[in-house]
MITORPA-289551 format. One record per residue (C-alpha): residue number from 1; y, x, z; chain. Coordinates in nm, 2 decimals. Layout:
// residues N
+-----+--------+--------+--------+----+
|   i |     c2 |     c1 |     c3 | ch |
+-----+--------+--------+--------+----+
| NUM |      Y |      X |      Z |  A |
...
+-----+--------+--------+--------+----+
// end
This chain:
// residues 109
+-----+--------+--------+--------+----+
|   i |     c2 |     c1 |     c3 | ch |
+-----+--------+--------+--------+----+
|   1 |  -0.36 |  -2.84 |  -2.63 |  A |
|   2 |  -0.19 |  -2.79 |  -2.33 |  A |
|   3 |  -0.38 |  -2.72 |  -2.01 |  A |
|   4 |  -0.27 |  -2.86 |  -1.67 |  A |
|   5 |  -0.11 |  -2.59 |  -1.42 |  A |
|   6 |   0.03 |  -2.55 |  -1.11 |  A |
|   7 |   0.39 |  -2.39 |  -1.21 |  A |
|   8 |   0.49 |  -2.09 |  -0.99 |  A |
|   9 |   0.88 |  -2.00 |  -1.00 |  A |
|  10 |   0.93 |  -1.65 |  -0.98 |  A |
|  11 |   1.23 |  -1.39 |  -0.97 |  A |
|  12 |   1.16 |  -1.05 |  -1.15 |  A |
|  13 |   1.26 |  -0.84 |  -0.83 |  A |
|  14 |   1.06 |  -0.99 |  -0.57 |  A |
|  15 |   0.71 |  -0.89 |  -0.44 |  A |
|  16 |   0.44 |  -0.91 |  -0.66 |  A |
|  17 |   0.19 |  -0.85 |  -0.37 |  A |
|  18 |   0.31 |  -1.22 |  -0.31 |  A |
|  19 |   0.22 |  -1.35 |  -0.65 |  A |
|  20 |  -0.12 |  -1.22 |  -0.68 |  A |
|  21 |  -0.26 |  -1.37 |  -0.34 |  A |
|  22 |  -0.07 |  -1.72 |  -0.47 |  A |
|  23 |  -0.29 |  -1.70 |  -0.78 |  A |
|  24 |  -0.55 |  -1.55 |  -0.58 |  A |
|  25 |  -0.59 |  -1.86 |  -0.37 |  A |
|  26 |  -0.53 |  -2.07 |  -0.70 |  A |
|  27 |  -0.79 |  -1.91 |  -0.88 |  A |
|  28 |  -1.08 |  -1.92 |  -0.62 |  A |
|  29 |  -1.01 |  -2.29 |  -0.65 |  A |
|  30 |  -1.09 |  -2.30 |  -0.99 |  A |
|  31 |  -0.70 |  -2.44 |  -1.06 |  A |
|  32 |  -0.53 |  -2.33 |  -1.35 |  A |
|  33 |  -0.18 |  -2.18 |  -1.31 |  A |
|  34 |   0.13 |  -2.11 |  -1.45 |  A |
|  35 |   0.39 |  -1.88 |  -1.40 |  A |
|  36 |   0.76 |  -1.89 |  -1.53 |  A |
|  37 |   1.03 |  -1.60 |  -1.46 |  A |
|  38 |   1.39 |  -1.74 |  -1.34 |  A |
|  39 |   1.69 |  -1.62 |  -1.22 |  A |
|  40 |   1.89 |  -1.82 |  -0.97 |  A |
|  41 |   2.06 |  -1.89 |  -0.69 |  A |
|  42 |   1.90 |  -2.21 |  -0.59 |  A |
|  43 |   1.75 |  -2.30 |  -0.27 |  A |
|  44 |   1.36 |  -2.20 |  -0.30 |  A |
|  45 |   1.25 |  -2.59 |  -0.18 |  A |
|  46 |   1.49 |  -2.66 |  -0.53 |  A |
|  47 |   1.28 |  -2.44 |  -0.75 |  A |
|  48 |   0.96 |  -2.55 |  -0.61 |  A |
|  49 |   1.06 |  -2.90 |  -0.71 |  A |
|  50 |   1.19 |  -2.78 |  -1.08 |  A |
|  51 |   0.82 |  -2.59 |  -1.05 |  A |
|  52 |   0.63 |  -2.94 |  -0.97 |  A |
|  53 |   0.86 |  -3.15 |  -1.25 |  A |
|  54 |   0.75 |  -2.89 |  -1.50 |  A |
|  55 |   0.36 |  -2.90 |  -1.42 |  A |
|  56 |   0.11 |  -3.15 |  -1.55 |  A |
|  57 |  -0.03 |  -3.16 |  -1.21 |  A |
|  58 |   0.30 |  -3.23 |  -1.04 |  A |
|  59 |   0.25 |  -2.95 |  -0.83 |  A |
|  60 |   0.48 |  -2.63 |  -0.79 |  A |
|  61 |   0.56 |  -2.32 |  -0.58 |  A |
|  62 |   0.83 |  -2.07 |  -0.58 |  A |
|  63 |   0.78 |  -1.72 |  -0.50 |  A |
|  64 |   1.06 |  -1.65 |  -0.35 |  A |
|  65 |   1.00 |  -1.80 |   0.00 |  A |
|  66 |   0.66 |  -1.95 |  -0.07 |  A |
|  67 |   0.74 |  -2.26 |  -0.07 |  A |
|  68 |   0.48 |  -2.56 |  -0.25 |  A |
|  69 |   0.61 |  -2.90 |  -0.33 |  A |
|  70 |   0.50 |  -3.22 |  -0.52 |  A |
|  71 |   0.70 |  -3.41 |  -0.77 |  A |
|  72 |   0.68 |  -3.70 |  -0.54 |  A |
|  73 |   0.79 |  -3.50 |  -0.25 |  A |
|  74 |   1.20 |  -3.49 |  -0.46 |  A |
|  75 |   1.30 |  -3.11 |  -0.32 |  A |
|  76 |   1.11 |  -3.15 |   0.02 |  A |
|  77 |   0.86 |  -2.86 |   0.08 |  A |
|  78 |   0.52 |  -2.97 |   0.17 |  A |
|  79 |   0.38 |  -2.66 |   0.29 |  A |
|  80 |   0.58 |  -2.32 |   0.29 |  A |
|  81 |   0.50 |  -1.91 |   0.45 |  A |
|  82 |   0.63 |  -1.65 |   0.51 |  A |
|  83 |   0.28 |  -1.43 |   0.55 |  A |
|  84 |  -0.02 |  -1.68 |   0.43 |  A |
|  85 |   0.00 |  -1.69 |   0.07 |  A |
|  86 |  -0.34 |  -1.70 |  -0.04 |  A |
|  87 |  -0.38 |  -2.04 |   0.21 |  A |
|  88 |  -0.08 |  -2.16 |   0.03 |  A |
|  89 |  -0.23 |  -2.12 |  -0.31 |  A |
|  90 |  -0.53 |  -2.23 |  -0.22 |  A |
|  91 |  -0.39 |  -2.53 |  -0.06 |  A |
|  92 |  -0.18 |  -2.61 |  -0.40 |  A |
|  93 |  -0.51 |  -2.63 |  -0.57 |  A |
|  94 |  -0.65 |  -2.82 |  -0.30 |  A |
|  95 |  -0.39 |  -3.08 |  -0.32 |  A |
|  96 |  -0.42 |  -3.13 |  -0.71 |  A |
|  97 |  -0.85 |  -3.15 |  -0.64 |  A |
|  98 |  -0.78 |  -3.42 |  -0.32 |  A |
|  99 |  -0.94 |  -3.20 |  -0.11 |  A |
| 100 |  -0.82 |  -3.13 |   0.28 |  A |
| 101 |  -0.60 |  -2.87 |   0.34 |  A |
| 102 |  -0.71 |  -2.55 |   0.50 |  A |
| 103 |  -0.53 |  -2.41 |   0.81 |  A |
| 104 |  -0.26 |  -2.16 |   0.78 |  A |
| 105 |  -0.14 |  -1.87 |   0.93 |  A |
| 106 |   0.22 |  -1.85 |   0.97 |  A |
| 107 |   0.31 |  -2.17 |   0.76 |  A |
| 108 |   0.33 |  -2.52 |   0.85 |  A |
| 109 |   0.05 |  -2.82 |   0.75 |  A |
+-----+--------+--------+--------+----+
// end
């Protein structure tokens, strides 16, 4: 069986600093994610929406710029940071559970 995950979009070279306070904020949310290694070029608000059309929850993020989406959102980011990205996870999870966002630092709501 297939769980449900948030799908996180990464690039090998990047920051993984970055990636453990995403799934840090995930996790104390009691979320499940997922995340899948690419290489490419695209605009980070375009991998975050290939993240959300791969995951159950319709929900996605990519590393690169920390940027979360929604499949309903069609390559518009929702939330995105530059320094925040535990809020940002935690957020994602928040989203999928219906519950209020939480205020971040350095981001936009």
């Amino acid at each position: 069986m297939i769980k449900p995950t948030i799908v996180i979009k990464i690039d090998n070279h990047l920051d993984n600093q970055i990636l453990i306070e995403i799934l840090a904020g995930i996790e104390e949310e009691s979320v499940l994610a997922e995340v899948v290694t690419e290489k490419s070029f695209k605009p980070a608000h375009l991998l975050a929406q290939e993240a959300a059309e791969a995951s159950q929850l319709e929900v996605g993020i990519c590393k690169s710029q920390a940027v979360l989406t929604t499949h309903k959102l069609r390559g518009k980011a929702l939330l995105h940071t530059n320094t925040d990205y535990r809020t940002l996870g935690q957020n994602a999870a928040r989203y999928v559970k219906g519950n209020s966002f939480t205020q971040m630092i350095g981001g936009e709501l």
